[in-house]
VOGUGU-89257 format. One line per field, with one value per residue (C-alpha): residue number from 1; residue in three letters; x, y, z. Coordinates in nm, 3 decimals, always signed. Layout:
i <- (NUM; ...)
aa <- (ala; ...)
px <- (X; ...)
py <- (Y; ...)
pz <- (Z; ...)
***
This chain:
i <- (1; 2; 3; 4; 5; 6; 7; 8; 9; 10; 11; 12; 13; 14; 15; 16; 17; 18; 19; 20; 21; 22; 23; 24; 25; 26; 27; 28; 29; 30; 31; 32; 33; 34; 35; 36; 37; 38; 39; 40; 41; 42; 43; 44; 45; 46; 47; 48; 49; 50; 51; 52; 53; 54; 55; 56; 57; 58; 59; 60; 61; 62; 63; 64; 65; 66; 67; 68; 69; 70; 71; 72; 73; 74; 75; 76; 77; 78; 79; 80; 81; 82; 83; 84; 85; 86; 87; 88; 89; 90; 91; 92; 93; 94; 95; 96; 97; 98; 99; 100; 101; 102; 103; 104; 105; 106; 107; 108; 109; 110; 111; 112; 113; 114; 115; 116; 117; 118; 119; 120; 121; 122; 123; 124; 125; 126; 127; 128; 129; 130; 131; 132; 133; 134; 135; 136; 137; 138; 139; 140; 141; 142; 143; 144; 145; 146; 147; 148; 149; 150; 151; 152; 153; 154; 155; 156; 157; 158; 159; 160; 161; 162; 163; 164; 165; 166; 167; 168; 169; 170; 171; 172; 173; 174; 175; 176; 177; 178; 179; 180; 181; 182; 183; 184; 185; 186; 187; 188; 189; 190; 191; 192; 193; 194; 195; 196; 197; 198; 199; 200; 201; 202; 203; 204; 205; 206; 207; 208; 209; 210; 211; 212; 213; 214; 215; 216; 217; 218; 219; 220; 221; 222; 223; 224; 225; 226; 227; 228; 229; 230; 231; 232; 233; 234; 235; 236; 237; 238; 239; 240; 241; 242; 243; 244; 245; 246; 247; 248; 249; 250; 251; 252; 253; 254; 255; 256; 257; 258; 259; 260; 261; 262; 263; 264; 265; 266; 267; 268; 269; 270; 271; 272; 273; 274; 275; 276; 277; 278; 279; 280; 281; 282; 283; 284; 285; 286; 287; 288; 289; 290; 291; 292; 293; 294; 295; 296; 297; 298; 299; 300; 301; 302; 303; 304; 305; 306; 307; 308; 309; 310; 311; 312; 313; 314)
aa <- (unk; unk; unk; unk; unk; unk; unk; unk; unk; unk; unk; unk; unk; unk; unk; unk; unk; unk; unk; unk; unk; unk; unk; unk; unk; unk; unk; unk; unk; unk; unk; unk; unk; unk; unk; unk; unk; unk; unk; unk; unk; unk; unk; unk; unk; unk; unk; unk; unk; unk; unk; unk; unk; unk; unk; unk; unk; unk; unk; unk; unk; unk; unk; unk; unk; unk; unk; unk; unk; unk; unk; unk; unk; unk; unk; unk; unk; unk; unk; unk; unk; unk; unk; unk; unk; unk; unk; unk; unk; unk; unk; unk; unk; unk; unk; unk; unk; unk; unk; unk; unk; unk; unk; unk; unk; unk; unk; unk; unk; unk; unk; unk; unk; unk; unk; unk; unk; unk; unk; unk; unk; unk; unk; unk; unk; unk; unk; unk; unk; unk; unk; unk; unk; unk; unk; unk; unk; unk; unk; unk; unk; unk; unk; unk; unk; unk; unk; unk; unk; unk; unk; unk; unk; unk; unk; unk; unk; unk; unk; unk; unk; unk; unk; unk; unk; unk; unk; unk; unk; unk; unk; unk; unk; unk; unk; unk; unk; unk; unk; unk; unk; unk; unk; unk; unk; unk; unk; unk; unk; unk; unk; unk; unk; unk; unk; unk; unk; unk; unk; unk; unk; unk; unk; unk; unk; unk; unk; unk; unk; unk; unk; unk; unk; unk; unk; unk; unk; unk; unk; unk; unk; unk; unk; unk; unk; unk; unk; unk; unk; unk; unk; unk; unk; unk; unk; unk; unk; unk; unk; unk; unk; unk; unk; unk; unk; unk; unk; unk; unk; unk; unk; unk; unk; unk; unk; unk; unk; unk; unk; unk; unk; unk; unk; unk; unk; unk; unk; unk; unk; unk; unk; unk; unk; unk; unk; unk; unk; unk; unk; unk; unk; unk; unk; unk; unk; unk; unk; unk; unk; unk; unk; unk; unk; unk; unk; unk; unk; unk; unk; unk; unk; unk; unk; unk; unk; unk; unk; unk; unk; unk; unk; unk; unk; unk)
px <- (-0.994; -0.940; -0.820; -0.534; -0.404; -0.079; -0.053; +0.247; +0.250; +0.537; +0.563; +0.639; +0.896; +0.630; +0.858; +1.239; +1.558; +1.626; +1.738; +1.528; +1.182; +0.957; +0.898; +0.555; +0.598; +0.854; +0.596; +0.334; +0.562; +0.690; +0.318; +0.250; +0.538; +0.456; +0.130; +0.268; +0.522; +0.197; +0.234; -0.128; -0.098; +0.078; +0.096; +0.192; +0.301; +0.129; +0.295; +0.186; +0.526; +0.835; +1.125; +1.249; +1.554; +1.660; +1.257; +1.156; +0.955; +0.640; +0.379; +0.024; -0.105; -0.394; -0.407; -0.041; -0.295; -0.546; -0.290; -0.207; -0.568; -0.566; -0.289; -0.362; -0.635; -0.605; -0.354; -0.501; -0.440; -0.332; -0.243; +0.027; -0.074; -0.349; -0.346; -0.671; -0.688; -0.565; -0.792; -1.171; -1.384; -1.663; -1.430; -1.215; -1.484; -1.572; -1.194; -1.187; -1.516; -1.466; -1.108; -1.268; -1.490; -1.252; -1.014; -1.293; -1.320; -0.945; -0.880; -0.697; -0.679; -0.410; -0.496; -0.341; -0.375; -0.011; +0.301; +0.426; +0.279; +0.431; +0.183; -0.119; -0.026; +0.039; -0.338; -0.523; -0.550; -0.502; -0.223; -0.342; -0.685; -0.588; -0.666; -1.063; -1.060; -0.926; -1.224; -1.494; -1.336; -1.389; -1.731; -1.801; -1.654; -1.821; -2.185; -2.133; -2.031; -2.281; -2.615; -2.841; -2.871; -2.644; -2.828; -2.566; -2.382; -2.006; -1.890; -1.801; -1.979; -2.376; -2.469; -2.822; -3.005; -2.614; -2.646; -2.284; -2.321; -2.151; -2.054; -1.716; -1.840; -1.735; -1.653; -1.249; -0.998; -0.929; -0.635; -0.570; -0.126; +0.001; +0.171; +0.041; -0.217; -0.487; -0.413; -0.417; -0.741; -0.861; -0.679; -0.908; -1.206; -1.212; -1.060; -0.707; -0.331; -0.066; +0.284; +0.597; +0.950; +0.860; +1.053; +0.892; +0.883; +0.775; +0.456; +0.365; +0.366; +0.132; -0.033; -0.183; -0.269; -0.485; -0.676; -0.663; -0.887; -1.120; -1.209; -1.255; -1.520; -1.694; -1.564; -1.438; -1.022; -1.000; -1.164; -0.897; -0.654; -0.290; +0.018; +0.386; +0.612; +0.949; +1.252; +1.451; +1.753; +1.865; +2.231; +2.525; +2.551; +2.405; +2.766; +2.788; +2.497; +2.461; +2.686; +2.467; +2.097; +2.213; +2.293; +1.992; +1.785; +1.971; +1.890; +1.532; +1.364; +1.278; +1.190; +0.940; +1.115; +0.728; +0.734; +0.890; +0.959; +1.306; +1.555; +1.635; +1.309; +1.507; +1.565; +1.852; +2.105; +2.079; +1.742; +1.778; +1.838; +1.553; +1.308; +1.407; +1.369; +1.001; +0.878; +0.977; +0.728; +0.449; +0.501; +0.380; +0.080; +0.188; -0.081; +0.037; +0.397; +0.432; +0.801; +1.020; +1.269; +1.625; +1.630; +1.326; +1.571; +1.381; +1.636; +1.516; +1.142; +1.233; +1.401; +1.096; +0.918; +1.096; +1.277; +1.120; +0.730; +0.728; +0.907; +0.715; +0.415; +0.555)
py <- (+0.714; +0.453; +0.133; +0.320; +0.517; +0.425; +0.036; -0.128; -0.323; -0.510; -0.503; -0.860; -0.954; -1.045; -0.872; -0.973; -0.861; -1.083; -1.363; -1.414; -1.515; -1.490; -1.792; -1.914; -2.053; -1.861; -1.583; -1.748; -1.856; -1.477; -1.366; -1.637; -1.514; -1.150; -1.248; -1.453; -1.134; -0.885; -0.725; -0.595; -0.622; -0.716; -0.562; -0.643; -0.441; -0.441; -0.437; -0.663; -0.606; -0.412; -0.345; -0.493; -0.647; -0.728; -0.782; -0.754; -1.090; -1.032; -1.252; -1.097; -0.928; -1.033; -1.389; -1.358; -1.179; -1.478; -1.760; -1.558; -1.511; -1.914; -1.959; -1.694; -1.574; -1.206; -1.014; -0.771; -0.788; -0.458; -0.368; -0.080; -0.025; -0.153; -0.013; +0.077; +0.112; -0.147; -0.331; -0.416; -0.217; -0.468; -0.803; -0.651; -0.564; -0.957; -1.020; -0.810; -0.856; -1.236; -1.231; -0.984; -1.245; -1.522; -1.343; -1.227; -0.922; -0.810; -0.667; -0.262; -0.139; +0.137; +0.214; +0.436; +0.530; +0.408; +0.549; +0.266; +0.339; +0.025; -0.174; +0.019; -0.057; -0.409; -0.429; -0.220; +0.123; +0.444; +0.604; +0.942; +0.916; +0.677; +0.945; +0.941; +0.591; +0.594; +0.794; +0.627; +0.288; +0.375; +0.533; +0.169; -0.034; +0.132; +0.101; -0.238; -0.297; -0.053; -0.063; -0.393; -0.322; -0.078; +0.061; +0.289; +0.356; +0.404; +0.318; +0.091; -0.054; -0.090; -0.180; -0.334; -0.414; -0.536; -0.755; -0.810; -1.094; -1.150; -0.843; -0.726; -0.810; -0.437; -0.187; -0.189; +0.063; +0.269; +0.473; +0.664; +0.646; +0.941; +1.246; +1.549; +1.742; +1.656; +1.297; +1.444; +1.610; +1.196; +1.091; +1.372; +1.233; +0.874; +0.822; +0.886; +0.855; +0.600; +0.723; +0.576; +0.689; +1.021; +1.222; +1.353; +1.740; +1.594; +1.410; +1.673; +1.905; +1.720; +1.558; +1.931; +1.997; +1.606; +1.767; +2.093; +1.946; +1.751; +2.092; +2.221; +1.956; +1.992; +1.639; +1.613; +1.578; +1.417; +1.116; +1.010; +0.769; +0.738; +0.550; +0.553; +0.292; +0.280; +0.100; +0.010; -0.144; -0.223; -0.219; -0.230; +0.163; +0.417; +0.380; +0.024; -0.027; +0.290; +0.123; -0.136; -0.017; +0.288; +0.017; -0.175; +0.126; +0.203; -0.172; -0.229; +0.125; +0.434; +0.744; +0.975; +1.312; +1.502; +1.363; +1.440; +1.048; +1.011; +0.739; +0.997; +0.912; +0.558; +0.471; +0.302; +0.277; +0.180; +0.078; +0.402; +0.610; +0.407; +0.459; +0.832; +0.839; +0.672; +0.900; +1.212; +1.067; +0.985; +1.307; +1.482; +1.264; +0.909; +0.710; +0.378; +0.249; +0.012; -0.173; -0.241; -0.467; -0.504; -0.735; -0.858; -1.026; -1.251; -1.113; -0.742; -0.832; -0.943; -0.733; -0.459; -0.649; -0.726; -0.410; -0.115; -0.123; -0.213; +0.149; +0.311; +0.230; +0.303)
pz <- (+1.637; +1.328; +1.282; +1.137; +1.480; +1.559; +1.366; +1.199; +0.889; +0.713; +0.305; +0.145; -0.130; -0.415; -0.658; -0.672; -0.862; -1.153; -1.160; -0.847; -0.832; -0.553; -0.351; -0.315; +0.031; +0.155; +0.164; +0.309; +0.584; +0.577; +0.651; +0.891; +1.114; +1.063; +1.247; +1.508; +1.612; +1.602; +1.310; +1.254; +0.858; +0.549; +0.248; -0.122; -0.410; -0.771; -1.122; -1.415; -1.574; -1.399; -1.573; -1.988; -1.967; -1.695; -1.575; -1.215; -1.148; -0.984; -0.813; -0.886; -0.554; -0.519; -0.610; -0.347; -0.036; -0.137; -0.045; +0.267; +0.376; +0.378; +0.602; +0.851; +1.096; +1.206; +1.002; +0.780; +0.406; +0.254; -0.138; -0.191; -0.412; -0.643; -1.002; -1.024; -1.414; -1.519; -1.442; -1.532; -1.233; -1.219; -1.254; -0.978; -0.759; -0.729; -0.688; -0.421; -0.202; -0.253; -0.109; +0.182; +0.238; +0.211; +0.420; +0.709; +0.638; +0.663; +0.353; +0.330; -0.025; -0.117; -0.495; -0.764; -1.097; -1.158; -1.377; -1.568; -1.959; -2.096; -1.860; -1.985; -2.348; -2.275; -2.159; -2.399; -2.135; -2.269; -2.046; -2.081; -1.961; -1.615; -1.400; -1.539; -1.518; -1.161; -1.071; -1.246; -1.128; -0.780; -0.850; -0.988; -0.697; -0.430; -0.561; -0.619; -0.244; -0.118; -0.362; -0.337; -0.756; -0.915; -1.259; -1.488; -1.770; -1.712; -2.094; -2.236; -1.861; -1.866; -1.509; -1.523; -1.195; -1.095; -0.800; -0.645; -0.397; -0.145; -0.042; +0.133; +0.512; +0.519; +0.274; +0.266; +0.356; +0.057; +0.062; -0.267; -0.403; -0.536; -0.501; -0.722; -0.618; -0.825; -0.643; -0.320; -0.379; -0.486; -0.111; +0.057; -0.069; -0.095; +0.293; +0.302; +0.163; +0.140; +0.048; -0.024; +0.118; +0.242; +0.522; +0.798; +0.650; +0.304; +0.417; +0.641; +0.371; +0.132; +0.471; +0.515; +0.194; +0.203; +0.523; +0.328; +0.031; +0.252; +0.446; +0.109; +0.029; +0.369; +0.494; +0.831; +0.758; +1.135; +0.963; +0.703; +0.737; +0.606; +0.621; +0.484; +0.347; +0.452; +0.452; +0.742; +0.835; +1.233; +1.288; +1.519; +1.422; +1.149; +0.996; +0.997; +0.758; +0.566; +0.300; +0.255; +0.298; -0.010; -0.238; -0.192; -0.170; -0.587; -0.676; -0.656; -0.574; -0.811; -0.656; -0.853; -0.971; -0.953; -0.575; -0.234; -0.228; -0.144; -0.061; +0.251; +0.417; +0.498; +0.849; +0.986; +1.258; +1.572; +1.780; +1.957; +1.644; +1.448; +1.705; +1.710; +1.311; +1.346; +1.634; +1.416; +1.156; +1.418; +1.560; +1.175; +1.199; +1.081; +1.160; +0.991; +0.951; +0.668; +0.731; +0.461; +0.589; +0.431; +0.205; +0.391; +0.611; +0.886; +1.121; +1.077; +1.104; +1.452; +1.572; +1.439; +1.609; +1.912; +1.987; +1.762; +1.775; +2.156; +2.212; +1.951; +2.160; +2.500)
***
């Protein structure tokens, strides 16, 4: 049905615990072997700052999918997610259809309106009104893809016979982030969801109410897309690395208290019981499985790759 039916992605470590700092090359290589074990995309998380003291370092995700796009051929580029606010609509626009283009047309763009209030200070965003901005950002981004000249007034924006050239070689993927309804209502009709750590009964709760909305707005809900992120951690037994893969999962993850997102939505144990954890959440209509590897361990991606997605596809 989509592009979306039944694919597995892998996240990336472009944001580390201190004193860490991502690796420039190590994450190239990282995507480069995600594409060479079929992984059909990659995707990057997006914070300007993350956390005070200690920080979270962060490499910027878009100028991080731009280095990838350079080193590989066929893996599709994915944000999750972008925040859309933050940023000027018509400079990111050209960001993002040049790196489409750059890229050959692979890019997939989760986008949200974000959480983090110290980020929209730091940039001059009011916090309260992100939502408004989320909206008329995407109103923006799309004409400029889709219009040959875009004429409006989106203040503080004047669009005057606005000629974006070159154009994405197709207009991305847009998944909306987000949990509330009002969000969810945003998912249903701009293409689809992409949640983070949900169980199987959680995203098939707010799952139905996406389709919900879109039948509400006379779209077809057959035609949206989604995916979940979720971490994962192969082991000699569910015992053997529960330990482990709960104190990772308190070290670098929050979980939003307004959300179902939950560091029970993990999966790990033993390739039989991780397969049977990923089939329950294909079964709820999963259509996209974005893998978060522990530790993004080289070891776990291959043995996703190796051991897991072959029997999810069987």
């Amino acid at each position: 049905m989509t592009i979306f039916s039944s694919t597995y992605g892998l996240a990336m470590r472009n944001f580390t615990t201190y004193p860490d700092v991502p690796d420039p090359q190590a994450l190239i290589a990282y995507a480069v072997k995600a594409e060479a074990l079929g992984f059909d995309s990659i995707w990057v998380w997006d914070h300007i700052f993350l956390g005070v003291d200690p920080p979270f370092p962060v490499l910027d995700a878009l100028t991080t999918l731009t280095a990838v796009a350079a080193r590989t051929s066929t893996i599709k580029l994915g944000t999750g997610v972008l925040v859309l606010p933050l940023r000027n609509p018509v400079v990111l626009a050209k960001e993002l259809s040049s790196l489409d283009v750059i890229a050959g047309g692979r890019l997939l763009l989760g986008m949200a309106a974000g959480w983090y209030k110290r980020e929209f200070d730091a940039v001059g965003v009011p916090f309260q009104e992100r939502g408004r901005l989320m909206d008329r950002n995407l109103e923006i981004i799309r004409r400029l893809w889709t219009e040959e000249q875009v004429n409006g007034e989106y203040p503080p924006h004047v669009l005057r016979g606005s000629n974006m050239s070159p154009k994405p070689s197709r207009v991305p993927v847009i998944l909306i982030g987000g949990y509330v309804d009002r969000v969810l209502r945003r998912a249903a009709l701009n293409g689809g969801w992409l949640t983070y750590f949900y169980t199987p009964s959680g995203f098939a709760k707010s799952w139905a109410k996406v389709r919900g909305f879109a039948e509400e707005a006379g779209r077809d809900p057959d035609a949206l897309l989604n995916a979940n992120q979720l971490p994962i951690y192969v082991g000699a037994s569910r015992a053997a690395v529960e330990g482990p893969m709960m104190e990772w999962l308190g070290q670098e993850w929050d979980y939003a208290a307004w959300s179902d997102s939950t560091k029970e939505a993990a999966i790990f144990g033993t390739v039989d019981e991780c397969v049977a954890q990923l089939r329950a959440q294909l079964a709820v209509g999963v259509q996209k499985l974005i893998f978060i590897p522990y530790r993004y361990r080289m070891d776990q991606v291959e043995i996703i790759a190796r051991e897991i997605i072959p029997r999810l596809k069987a």
